[in-house]
Short mmCIF file of the C-alpha atoms (twelve columns), coordinates in Angstrom:
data_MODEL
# 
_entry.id   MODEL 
# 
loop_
_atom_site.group_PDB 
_atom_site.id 
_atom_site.type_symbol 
_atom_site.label_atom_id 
_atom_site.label_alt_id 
_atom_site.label_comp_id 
_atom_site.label_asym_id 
_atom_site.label_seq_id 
_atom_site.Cartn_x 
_atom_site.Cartn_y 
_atom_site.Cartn_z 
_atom_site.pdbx_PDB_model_num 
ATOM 1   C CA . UNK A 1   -111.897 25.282 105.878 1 
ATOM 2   C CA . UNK A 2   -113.049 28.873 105.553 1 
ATOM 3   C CA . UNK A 3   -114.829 31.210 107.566 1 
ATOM 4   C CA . UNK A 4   -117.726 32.965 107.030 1 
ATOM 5   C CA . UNK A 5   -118.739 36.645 107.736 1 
ATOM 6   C CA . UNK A 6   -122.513 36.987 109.208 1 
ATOM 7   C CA . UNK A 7   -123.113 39.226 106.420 1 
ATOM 8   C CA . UNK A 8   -122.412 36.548 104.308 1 
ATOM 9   C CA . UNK A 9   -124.512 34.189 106.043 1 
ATOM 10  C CA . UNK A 10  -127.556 36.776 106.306 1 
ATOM 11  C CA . UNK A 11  -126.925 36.980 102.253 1 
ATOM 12  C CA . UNK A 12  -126.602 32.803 101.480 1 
ATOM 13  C CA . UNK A 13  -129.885 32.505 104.074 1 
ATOM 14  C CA . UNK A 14  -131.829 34.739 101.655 1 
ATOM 15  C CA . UNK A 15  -130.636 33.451 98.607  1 
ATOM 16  C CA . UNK A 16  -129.387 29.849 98.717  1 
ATOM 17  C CA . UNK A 17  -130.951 26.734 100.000 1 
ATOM 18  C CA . UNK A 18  -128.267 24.521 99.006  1 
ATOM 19  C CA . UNK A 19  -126.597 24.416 102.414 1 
ATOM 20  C CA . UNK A 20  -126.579 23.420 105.833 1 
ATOM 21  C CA . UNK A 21  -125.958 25.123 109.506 1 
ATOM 22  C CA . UNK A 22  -124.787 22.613 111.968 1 
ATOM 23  C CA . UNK A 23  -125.012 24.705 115.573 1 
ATOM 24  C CA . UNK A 24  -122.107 22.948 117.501 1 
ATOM 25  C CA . UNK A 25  -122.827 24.243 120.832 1 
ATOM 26  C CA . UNK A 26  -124.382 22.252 124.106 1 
ATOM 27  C CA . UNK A 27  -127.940 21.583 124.822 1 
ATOM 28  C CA . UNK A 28  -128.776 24.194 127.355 1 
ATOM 29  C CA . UNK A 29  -127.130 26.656 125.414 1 
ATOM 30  C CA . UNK A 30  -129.683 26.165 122.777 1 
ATOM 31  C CA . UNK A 31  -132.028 27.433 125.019 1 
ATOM 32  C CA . UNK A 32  -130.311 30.717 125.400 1 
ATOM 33  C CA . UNK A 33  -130.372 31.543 121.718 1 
ATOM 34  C CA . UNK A 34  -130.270 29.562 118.273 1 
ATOM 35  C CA . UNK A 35  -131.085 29.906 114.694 1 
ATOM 36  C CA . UNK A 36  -134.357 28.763 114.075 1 
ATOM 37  C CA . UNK A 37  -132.575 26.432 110.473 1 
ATOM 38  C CA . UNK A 38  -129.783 25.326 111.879 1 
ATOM 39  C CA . UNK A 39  -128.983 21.832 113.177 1 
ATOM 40  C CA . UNK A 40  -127.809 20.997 116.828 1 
ATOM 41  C CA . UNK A 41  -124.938 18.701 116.184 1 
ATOM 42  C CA . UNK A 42  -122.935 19.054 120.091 1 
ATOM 43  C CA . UNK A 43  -118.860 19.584 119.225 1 
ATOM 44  C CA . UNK A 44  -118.271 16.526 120.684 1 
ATOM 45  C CA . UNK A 45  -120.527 14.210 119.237 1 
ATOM 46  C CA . UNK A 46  -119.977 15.486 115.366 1 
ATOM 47  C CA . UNK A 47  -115.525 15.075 115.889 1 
ATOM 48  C CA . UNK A 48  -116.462 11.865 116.675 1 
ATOM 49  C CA . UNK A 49  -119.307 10.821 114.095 1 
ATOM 50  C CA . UNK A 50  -118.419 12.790 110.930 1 
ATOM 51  C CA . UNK A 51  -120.489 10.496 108.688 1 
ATOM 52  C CA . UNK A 52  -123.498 13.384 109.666 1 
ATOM 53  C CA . UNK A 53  -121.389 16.192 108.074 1 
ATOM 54  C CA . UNK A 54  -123.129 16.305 104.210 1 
ATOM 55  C CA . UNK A 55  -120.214 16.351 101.816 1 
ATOM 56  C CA . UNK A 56  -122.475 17.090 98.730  1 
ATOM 57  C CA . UNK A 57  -123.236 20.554 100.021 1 
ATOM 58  C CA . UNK A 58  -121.981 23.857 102.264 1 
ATOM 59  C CA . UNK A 59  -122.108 23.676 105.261 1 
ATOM 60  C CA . UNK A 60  -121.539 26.295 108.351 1 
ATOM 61  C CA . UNK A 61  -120.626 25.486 111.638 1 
ATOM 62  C CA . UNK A 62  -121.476 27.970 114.312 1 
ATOM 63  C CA . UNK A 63  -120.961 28.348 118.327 1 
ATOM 64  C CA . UNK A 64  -120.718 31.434 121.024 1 
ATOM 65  C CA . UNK A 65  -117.986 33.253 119.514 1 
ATOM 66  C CA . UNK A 66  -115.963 30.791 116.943 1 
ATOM 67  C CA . UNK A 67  -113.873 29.128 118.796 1 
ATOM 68  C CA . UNK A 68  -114.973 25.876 118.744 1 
ATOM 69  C CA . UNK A 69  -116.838 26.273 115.114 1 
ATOM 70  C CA . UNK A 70  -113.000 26.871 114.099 1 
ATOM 71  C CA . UNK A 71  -111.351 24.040 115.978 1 
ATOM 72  C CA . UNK A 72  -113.648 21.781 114.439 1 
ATOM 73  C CA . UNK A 73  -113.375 23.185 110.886 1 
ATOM 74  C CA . UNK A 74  -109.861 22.418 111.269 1 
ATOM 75  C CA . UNK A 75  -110.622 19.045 111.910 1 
ATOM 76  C CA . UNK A 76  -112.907 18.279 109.321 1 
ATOM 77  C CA . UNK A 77  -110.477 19.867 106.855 1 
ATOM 78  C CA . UNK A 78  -107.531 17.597 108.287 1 
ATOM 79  C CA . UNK A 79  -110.276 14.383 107.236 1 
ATOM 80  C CA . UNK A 80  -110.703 15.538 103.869 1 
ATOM 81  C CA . UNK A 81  -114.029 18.180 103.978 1 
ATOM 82  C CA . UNK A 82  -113.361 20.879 101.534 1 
ATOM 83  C CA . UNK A 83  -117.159 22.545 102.156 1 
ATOM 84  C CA . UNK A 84  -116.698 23.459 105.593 1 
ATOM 85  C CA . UNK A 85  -116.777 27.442 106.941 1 
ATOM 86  C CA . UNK A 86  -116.981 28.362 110.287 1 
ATOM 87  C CA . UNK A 87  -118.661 31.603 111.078 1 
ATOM 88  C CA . UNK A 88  -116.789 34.645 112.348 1 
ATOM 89  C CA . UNK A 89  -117.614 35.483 115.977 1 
ATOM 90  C CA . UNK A 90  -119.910 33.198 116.216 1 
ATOM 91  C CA . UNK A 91  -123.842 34.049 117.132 1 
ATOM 92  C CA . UNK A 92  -122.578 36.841 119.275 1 
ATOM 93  C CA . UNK A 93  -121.082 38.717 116.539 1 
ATOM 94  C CA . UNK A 94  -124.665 37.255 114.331 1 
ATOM 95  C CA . UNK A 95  -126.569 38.642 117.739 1 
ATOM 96  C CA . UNK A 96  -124.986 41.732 117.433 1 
ATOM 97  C CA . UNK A 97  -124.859 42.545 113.852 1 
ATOM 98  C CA . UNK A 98  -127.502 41.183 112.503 1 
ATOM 99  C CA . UNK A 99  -130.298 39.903 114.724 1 
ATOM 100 C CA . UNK A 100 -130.298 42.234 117.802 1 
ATOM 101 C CA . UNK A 101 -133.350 40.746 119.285 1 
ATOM 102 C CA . UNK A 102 -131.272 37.162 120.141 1 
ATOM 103 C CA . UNK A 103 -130.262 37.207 123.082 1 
ATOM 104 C CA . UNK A 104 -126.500 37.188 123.972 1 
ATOM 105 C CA . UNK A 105 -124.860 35.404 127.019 1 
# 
């Protein structure tokens, strides 16, 4: 498991399509904010069901802040993912830094 800055994100989301952003928040958080490529895969359901995680690619997990994008890129490093990053303060920080038209809760 690694993390990932949102610059670095910004740069792989212009230049790569050889990845995948699984957004592990809730439902009605979705409808707050999101990323219009990313994947809504709830915390819960993907540390139960990894068989969704792709292992033949990259793939980012983001949340709020990081928190839970880190707990479960802990857990998916403990079951043998090596292509998991988690993004660094989550799509706050992303809000914030690089998008400042989302809208932060």
């Amino acid at each position: 498991m690694a993390d990932i800055t949102c610059d670095e994100l910004a740069r792989w989301r212009n230049e790569r399509t050889d990845f995948t952003i699984l957004d592990v928040r809730e439902s009605w958080e979705l409808e707050m904010s999101a990323l219009p490529d990313a994947t809504n895969l709830p915390m819960r359901q993907l540390a139960s069901d990894t068989g969704v995680v792709p292992r033949d690619r990259d793939v980012v997990l983001i949340c709020k802040s990081g928190g839970r994008s880190d707990m479960l890129a802990d857990h998916l490093g403990k079951l043998g993912f090596t292509n998991i990053y988690s993004l660094e303060g989550g799509l706050d920080e992303w809000a914030r830094r690089i998008d400042t038209s989302m809208k932060r809760y």
